[in-house]
N, C-alpha and C positions, 0 to 999 in steps of 0.2 A: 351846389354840393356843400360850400361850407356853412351856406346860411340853414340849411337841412341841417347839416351836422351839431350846432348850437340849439336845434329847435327840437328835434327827437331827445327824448331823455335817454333813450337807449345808445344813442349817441356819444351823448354828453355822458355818462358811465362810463363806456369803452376808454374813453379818455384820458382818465385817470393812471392807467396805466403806462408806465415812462414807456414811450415811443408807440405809444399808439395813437397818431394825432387825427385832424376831423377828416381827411381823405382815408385814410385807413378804418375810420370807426365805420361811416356812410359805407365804404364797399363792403365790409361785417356786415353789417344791418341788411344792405341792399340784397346780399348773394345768400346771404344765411337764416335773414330773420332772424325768429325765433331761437333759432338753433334744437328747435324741441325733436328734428326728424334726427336728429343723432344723437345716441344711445352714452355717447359719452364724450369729452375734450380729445378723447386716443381718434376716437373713429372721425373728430373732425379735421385733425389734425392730419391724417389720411387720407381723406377725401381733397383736401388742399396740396397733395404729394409735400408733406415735410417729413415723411419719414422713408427711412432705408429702403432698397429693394431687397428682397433675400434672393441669395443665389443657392439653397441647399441639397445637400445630398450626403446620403450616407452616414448621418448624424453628426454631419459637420454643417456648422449654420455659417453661411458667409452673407455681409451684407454691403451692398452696392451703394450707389448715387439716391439720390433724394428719386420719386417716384413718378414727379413731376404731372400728376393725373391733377382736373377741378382747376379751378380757378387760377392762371396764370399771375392777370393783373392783382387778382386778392395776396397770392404770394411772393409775388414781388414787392408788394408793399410793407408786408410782414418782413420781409429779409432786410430792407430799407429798416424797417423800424427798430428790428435787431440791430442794423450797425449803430441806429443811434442810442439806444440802451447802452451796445458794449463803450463806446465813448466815454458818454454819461459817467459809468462802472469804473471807467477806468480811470478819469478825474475828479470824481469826488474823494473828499479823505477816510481813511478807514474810520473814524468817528462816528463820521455823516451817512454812511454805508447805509444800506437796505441791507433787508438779508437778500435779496435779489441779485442785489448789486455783488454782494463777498461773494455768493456763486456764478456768476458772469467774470467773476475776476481769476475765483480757481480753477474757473474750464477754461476760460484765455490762455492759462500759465500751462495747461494738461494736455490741447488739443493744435490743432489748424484753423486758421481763422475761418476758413468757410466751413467747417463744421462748426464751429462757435457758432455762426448767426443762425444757420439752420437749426440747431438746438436751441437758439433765445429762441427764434419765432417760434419753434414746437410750443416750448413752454408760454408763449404766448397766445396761441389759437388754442390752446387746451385754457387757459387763463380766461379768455374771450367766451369760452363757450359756456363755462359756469357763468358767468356772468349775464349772458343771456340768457342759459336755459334758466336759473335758479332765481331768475332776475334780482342781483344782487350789483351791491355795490363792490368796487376793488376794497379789499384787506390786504395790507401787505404781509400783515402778522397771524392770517390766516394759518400757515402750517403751527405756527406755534400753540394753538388749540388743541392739534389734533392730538388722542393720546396714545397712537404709534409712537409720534416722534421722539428722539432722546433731544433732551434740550443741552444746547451747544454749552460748555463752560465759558465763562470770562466775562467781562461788565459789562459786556457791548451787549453779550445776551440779558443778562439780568438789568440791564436799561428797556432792552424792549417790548421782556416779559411783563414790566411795571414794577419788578421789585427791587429797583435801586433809585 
């Protein structure tokens, strides 16, 4: 498995991602391929049960436990790799930050830990799946492209935009 995981390039991509190491990338590759039969990172993200159950009625939306549908072993591995992301998050200095990382740090500070990793690992198999379908390399500074987003104030931003 790890000698596959060094030898696939699709592999070795996945990787690059803080806590996706070559057991994690191999069962991605292995269970998902391509990742081209899913329409989006949501729907894979879904099919792996990382996301809520709804309980609704009456136009009140409530929402339960992870969904727990797909691949067991693939999301156990992802919730594994979330703990090590939030670690990571949480020992390096705000200097050295990802923007990844400042958000793993202000959902730690907002939530319950087992909701933290279930949301790193979302954001991770959705992360995963661009990166397969589009066959693309990890960008961390990928959101800062897009031109929805409002760009955060203060140096930390303006270091990572290129313009300090």
């Amino acid at each position: 498995s790890r000698r596959h995981a060094k030898a696939d390039e699709r592999c070795v991509r996945l990787r690059a991602l803080i806590g996706i190491g070559p057991l994690t990338a191999d069962a991605m590759v292995a269970s998902v391929g391509s990742a081209k039969e899913f329409k989006n990172g949501r729907q894979l993200a879904a099919w792996l049960g990382l996301v809520p159950t709804q309980h609704s009625s009456g136009g009140h939306t409530r929402l339960g436990t992870i969904s727990c549908r797909g691949d067991a072993y693939l999301r156990m591995l992802l919730i594994q790799g979330a703990r090590s992301s939030l670690q990571r998050a949480k020992t390096v200095s705000a200097e050295k930050s990802t923007p990844e990382q400042i958000w793993i740090r202000q959902l730690a500070c907002r939530m319950p830990f087992g909701k933290v990793l279930v949301a790193i690992a979302n954001k991770h198999a959705r992360q995963l799946w661009a990166m397969l379908a589009r066959e693309e390399t990890y960008d961390a500074e990928a959101w800062l492209k897009h031109p929805m987003v409002q760009r955060p104030a203060g140096q930390h931003a303006l270091r990572i935009a290129g313009m300090a």
